[in-house]
PDB file with one MODEL, atoms N, CA, C and O in Angstrom:
MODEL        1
ATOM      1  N   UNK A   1      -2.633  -7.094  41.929  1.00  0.00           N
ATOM      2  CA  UNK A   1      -2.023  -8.250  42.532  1.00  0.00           C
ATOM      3  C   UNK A   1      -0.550  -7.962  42.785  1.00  0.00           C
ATOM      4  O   UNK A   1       0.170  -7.321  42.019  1.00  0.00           O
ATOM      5  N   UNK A   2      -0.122  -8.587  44.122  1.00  0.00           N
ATOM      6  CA  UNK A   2       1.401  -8.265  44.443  1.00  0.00           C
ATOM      7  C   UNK A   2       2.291  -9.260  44.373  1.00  0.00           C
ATOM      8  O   UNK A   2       1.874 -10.417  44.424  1.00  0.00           O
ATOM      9  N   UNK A   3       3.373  -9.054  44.272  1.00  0.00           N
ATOM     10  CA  UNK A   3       4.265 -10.399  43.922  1.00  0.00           C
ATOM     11  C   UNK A   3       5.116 -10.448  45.026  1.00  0.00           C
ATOM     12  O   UNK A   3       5.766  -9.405  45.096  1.00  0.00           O
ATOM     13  N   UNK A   4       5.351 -11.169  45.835  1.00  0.00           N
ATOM     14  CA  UNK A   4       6.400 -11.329  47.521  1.00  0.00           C
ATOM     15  C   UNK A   4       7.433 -12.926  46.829  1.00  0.00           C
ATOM     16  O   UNK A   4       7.275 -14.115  46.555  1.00  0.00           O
ATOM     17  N   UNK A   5       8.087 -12.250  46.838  1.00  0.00           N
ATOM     18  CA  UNK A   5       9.432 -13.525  46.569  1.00  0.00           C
ATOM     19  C   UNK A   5      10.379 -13.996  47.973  1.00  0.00           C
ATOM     20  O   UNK A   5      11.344 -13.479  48.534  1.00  0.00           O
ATOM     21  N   UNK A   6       9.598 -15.204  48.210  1.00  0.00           N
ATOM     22  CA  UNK A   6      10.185 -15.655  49.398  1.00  0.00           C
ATOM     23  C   UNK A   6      11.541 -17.150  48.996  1.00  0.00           C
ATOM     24  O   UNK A   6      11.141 -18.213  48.523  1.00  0.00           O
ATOM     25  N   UNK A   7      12.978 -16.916  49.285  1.00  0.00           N
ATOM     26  CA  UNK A   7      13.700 -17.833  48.739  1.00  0.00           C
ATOM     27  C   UNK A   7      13.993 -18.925  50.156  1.00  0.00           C
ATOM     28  O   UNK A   7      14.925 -18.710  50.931  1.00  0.00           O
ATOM     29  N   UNK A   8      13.164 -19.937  50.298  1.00  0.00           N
ATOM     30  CA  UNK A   8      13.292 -20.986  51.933  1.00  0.00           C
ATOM     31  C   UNK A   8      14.947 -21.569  51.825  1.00  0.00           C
ATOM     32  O   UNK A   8      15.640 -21.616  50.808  1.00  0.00           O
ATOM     33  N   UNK A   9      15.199 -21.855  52.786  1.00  0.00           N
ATOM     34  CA  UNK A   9      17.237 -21.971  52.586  1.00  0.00           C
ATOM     35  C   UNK A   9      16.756 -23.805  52.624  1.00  0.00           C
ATOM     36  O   UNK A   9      17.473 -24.596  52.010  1.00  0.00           O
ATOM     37  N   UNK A  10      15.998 -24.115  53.091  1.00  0.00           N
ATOM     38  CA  UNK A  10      15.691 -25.756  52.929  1.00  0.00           C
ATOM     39  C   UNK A  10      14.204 -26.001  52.872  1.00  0.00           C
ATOM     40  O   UNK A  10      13.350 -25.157  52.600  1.00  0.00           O
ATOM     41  N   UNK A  11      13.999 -27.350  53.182  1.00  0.00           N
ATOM     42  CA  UNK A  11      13.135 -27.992  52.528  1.00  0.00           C
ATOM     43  C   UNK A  11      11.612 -27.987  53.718  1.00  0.00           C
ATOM     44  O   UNK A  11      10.429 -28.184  53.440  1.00  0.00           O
ATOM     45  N   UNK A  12      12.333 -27.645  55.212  1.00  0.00           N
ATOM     46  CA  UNK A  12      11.545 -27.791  56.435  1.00  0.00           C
ATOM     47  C   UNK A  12      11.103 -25.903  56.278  1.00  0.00           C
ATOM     48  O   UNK A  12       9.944 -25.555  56.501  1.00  0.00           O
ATOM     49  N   UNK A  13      12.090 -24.952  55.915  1.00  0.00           N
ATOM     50  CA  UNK A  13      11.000 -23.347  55.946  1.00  0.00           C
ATOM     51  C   UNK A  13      10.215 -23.640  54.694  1.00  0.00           C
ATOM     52  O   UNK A  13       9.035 -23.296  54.769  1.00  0.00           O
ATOM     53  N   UNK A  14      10.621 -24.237  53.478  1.00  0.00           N
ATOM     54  CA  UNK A  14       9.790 -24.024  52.529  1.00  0.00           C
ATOM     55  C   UNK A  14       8.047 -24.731  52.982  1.00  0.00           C
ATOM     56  O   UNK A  14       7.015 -24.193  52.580  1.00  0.00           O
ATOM     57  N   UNK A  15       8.062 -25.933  53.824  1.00  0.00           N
ATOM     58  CA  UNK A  15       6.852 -26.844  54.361  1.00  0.00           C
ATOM     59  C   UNK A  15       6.442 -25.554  55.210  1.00  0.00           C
ATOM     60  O   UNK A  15       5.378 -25.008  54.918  1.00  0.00           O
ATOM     61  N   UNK A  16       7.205 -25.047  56.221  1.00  0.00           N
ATOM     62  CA  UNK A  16       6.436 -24.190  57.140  1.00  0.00           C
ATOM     63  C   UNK A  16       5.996 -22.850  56.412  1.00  0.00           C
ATOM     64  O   UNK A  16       5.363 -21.991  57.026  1.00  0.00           O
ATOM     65  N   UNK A  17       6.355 -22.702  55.078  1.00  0.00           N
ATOM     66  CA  UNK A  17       5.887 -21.156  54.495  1.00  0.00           C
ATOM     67  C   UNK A  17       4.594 -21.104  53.624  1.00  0.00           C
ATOM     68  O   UNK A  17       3.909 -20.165  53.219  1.00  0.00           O
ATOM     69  N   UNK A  18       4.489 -22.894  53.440  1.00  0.00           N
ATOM     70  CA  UNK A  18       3.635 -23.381  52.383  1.00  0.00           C
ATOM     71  C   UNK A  18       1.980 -23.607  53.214  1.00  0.00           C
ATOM     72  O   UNK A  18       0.782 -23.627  52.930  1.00  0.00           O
ATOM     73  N   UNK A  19       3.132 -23.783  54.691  1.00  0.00           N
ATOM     74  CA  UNK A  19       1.781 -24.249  55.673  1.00  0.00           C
ATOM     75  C   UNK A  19       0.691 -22.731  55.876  1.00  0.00           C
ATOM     76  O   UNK A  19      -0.442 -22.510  55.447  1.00  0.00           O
ATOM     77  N   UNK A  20       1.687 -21.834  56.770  1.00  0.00           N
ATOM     78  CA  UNK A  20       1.805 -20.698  57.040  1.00  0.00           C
ATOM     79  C   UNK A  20       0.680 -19.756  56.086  1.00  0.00           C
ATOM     80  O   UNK A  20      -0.337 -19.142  56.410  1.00  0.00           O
ATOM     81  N   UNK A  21       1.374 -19.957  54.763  1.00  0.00           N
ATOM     82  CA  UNK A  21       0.659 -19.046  53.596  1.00  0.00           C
ATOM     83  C   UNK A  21      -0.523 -19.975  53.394  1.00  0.00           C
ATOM     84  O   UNK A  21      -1.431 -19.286  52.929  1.00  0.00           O
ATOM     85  N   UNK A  22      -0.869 -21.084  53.519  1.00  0.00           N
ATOM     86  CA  UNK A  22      -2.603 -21.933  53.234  1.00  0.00           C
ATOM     87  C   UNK A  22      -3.038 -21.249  54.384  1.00  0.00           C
ATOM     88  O   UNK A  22      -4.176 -20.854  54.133  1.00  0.00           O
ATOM     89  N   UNK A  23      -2.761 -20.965  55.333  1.00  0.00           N
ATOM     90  CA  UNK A  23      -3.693 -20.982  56.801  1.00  0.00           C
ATOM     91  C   UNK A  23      -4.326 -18.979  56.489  1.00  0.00           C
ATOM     92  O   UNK A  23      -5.419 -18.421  56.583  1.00  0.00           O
ATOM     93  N   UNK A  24      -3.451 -18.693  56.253  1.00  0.00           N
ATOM     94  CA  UNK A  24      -3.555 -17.715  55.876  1.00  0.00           C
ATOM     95  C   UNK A  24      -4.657 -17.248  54.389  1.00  0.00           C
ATOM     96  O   UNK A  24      -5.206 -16.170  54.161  1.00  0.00           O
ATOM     97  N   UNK A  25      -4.669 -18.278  53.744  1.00  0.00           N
ATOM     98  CA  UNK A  25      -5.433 -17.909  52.316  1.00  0.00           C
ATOM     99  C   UNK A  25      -4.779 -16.893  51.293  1.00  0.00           C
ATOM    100  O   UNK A  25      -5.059 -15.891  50.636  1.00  0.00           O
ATOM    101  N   UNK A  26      -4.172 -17.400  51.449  1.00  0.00           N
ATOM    102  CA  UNK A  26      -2.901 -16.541  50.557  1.00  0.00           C
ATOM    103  C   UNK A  26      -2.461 -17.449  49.288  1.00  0.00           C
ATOM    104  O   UNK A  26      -1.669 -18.335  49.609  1.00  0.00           O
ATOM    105  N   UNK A  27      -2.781 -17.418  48.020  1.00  0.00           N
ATOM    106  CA  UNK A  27      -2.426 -18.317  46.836  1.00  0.00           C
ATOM    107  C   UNK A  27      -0.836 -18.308  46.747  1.00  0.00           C
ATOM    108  O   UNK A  27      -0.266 -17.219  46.803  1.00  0.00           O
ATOM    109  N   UNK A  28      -0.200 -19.322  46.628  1.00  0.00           N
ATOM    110  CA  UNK A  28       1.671 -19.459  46.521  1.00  0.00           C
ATOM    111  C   UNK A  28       1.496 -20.041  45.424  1.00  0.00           C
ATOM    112  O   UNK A  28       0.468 -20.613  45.060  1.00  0.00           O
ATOM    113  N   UNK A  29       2.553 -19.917  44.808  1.00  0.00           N
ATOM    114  CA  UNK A  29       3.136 -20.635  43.928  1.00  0.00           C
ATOM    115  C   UNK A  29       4.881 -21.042  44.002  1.00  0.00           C
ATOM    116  O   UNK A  29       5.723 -20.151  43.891  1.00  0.00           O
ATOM    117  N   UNK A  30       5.221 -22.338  44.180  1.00  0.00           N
ATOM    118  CA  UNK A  30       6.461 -22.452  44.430  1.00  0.00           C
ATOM    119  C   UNK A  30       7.455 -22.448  42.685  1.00  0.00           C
ATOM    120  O   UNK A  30       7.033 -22.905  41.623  1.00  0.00           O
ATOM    121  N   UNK A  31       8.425 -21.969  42.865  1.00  0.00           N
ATOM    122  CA  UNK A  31       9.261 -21.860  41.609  1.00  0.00           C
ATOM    123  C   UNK A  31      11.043 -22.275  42.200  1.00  0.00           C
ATOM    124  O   UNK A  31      11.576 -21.540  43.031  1.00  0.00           O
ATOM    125  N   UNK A  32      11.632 -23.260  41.749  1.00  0.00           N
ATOM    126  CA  UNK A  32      12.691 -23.914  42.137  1.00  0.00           C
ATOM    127  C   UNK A  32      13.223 -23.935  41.190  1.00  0.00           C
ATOM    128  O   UNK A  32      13.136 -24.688  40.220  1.00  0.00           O
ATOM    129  N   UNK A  33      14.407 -22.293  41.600  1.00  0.00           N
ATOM    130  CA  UNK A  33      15.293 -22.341  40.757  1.00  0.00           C
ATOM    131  C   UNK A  33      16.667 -23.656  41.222  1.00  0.00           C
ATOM    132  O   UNK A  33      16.879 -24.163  42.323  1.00  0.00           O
ATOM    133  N   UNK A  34      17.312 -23.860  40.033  1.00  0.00           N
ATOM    134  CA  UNK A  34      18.422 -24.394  40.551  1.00  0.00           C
ATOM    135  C   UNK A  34      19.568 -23.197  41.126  1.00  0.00           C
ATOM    136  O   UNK A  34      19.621 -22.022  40.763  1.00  0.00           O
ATOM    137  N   UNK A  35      20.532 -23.953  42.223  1.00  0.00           N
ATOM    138  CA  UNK A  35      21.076 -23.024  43.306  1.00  0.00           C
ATOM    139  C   UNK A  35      22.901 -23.316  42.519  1.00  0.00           C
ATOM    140  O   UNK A  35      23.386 -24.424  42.288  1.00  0.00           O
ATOM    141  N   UNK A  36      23.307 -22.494  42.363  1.00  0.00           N
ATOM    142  CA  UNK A  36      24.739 -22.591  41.861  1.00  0.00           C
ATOM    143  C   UNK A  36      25.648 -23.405  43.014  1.00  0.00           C
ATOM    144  O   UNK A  36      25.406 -23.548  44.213  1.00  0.00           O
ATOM    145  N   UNK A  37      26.773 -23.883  42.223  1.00  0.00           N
ATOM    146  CA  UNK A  37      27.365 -25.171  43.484  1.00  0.00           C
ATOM    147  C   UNK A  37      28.637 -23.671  43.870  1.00  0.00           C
ATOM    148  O   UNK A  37      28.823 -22.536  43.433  1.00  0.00           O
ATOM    149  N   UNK A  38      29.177 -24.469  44.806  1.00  0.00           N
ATOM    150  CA  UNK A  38      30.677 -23.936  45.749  1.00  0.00           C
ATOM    151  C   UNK A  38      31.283 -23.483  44.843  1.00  0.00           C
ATOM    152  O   UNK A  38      31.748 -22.343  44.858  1.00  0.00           O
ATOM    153  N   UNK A  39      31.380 -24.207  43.983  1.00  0.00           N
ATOM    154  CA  UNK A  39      32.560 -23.617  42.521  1.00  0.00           C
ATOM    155  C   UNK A  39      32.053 -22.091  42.435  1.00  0.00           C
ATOM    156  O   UNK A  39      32.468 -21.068  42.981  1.00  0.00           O
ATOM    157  N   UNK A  40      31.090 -22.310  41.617  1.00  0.00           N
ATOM    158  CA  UNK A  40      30.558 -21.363  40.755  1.00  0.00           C
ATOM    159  C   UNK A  40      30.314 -19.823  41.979  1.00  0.00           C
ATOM    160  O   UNK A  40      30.692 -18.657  41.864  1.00  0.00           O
ATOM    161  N   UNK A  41      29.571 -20.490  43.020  1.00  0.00           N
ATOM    162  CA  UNK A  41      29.583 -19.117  44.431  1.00  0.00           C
ATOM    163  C   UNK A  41      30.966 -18.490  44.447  1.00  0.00           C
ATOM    164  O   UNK A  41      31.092 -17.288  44.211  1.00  0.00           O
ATOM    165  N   UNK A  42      32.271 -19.466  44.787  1.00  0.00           N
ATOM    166  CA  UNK A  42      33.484 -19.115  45.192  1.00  0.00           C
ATOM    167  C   UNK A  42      33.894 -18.374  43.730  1.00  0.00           C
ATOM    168  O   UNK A  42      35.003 -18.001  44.113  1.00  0.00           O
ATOM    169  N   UNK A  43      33.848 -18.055  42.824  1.00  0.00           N
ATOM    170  CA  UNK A  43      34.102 -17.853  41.033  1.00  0.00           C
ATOM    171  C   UNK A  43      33.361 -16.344  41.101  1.00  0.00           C
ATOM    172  O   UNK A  43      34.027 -15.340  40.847  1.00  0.00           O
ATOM    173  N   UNK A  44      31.901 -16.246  41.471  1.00  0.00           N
ATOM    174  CA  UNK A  44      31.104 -15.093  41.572  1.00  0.00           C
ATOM    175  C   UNK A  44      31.822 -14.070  42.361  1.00  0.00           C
ATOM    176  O   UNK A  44      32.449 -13.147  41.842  1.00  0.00           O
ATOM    177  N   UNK A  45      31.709 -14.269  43.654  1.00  0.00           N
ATOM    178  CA  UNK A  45      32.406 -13.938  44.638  1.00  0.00           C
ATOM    179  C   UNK A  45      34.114 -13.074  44.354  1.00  0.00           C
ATOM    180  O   UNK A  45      34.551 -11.955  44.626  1.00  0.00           O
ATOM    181  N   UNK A  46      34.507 -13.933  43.884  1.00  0.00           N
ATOM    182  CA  UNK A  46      36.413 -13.426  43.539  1.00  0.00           C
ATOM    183  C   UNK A  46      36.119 -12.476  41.976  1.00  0.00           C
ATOM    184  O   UNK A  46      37.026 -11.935  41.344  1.00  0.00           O
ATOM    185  N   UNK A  47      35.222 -12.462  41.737  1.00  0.00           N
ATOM    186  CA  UNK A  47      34.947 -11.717  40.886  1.00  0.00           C
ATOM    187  C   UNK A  47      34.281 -10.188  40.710  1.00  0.00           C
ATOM    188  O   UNK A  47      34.522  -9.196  40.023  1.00  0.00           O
ATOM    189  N   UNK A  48      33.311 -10.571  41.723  1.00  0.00           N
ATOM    190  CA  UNK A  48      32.764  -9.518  42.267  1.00  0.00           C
ATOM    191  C   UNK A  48      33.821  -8.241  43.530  1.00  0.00           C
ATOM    192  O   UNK A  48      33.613  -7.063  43.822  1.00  0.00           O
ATOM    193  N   UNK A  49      34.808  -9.128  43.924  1.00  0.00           N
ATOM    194  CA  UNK A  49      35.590  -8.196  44.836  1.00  0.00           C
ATOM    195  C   UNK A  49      36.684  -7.985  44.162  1.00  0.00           C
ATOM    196  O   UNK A  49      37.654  -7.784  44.894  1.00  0.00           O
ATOM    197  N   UNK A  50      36.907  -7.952  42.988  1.00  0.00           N
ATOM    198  CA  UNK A  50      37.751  -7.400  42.079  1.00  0.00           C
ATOM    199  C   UNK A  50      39.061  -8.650  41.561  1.00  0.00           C
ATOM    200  O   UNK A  50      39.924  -8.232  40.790  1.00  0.00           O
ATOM    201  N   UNK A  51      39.127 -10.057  41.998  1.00  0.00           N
ATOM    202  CA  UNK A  51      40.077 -10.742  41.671  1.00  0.00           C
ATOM    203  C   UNK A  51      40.352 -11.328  40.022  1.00  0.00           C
ATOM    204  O   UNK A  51      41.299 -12.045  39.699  1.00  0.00           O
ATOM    205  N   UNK A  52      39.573 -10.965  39.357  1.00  0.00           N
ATOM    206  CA  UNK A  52      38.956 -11.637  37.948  1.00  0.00           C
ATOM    207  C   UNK A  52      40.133 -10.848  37.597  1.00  0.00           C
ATOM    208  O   UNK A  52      40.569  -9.867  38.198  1.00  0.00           O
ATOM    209  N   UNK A  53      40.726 -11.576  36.227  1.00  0.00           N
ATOM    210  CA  UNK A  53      41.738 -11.294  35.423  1.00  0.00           C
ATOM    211  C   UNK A  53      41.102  -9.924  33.888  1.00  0.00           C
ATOM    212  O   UNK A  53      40.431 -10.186  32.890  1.00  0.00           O
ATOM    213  N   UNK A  54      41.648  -8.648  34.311  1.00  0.00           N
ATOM    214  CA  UNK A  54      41.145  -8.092  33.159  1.00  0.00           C
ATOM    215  C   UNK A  54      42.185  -7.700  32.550  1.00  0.00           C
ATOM    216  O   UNK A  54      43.376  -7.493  32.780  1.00  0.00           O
ATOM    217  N   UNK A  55      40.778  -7.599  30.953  1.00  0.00           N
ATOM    218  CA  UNK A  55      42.170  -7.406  29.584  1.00  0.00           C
ATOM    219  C   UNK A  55      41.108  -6.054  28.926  1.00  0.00           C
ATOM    220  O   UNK A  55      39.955  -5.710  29.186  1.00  0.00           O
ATOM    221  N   UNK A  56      42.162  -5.536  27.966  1.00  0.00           N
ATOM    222  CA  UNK A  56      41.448  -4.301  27.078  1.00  0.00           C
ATOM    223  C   UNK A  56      40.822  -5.195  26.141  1.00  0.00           C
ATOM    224  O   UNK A  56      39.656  -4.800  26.146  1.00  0.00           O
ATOM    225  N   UNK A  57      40.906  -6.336  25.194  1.00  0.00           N
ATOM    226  CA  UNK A  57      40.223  -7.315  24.298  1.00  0.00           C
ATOM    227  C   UNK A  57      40.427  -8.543  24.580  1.00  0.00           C
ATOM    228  O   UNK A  57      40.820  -8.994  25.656  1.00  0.00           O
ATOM    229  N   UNK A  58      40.105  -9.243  23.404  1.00  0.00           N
ATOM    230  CA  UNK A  58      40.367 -10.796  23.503  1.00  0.00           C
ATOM    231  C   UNK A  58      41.869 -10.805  22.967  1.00  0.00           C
ATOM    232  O   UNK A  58      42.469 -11.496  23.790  1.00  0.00           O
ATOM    233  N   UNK A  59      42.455 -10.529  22.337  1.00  0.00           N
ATOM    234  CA  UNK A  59      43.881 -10.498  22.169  1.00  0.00           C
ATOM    235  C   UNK A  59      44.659 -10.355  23.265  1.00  0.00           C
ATOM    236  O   UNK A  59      45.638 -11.095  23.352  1.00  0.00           O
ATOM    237  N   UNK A  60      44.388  -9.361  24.351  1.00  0.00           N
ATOM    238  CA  UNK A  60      45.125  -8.875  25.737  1.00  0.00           C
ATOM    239  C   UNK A  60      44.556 -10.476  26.380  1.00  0.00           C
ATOM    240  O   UNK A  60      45.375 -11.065  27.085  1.00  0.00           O
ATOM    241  N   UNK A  61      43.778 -10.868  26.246  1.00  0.00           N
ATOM    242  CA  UNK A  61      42.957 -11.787  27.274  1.00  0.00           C
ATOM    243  C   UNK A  61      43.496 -13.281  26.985  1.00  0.00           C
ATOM    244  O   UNK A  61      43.952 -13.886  27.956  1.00  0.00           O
ATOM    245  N   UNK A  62      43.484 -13.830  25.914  1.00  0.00           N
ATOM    246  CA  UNK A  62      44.415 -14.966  25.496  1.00  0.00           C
ATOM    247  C   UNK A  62      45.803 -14.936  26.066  1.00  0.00           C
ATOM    248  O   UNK A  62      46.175 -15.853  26.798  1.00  0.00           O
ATOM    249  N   UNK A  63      46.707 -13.774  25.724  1.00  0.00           N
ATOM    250  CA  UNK A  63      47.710 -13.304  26.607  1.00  0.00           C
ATOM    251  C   UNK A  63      47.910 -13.748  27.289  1.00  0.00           C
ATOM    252  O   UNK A  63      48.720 -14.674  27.228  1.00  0.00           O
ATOM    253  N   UNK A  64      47.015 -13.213  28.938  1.00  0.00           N
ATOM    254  CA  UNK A  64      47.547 -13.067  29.883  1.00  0.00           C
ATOM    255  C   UNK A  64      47.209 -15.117  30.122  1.00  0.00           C
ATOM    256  O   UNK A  64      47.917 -16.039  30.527  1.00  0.00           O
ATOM    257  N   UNK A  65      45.888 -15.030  29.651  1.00  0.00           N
ATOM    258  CA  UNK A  65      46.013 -16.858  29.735  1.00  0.00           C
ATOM    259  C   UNK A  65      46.706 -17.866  29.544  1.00  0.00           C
ATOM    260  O   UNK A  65      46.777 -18.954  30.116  1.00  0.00           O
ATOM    261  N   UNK A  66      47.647 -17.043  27.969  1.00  0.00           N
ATOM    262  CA  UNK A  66      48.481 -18.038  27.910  1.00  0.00           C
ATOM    263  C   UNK A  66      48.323 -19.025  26.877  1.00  0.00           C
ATOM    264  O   UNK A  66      49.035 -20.029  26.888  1.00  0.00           O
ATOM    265  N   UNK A  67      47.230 -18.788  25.748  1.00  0.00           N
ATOM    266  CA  UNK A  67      46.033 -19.477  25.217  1.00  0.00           C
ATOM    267  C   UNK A  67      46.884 -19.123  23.780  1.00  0.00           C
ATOM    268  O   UNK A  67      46.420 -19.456  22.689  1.00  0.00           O
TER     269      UNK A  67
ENDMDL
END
């Protein structure tokens, strides 16, 4: 058995993938993860392209926080 992970961006591809895959005879199973908000994307993001604040420990890291 194969596993195809399809993620629908709304609620009208997920109806047409659900339709699509019955007509087809193809067993789905839907799984709805929750989707991270703007914050948390924009946070990933500045992090991932190098903007995140780094320290050698938690001592360097309080530091630079200020903490």
């Amino acid at each position: 058995m194969s596993t195809i992970v399809i993620k629908p961006k709304n609620r009208a591809e997920e109806a047409l993938l659900t339709k699509l895959l019955s007509k087809m005879n193809v067993d789905s199973h839907l799984v709805h993860e929750p989707f991270p908000n703007y914050d948390t994307i924009t946070a990933i993001q500045d992090v991932e392209s190098g903007k995140g604040t780094k320290a050698a420990n938690s001592a360097d890291l309080f530091d630079k926080l200020g903490i």
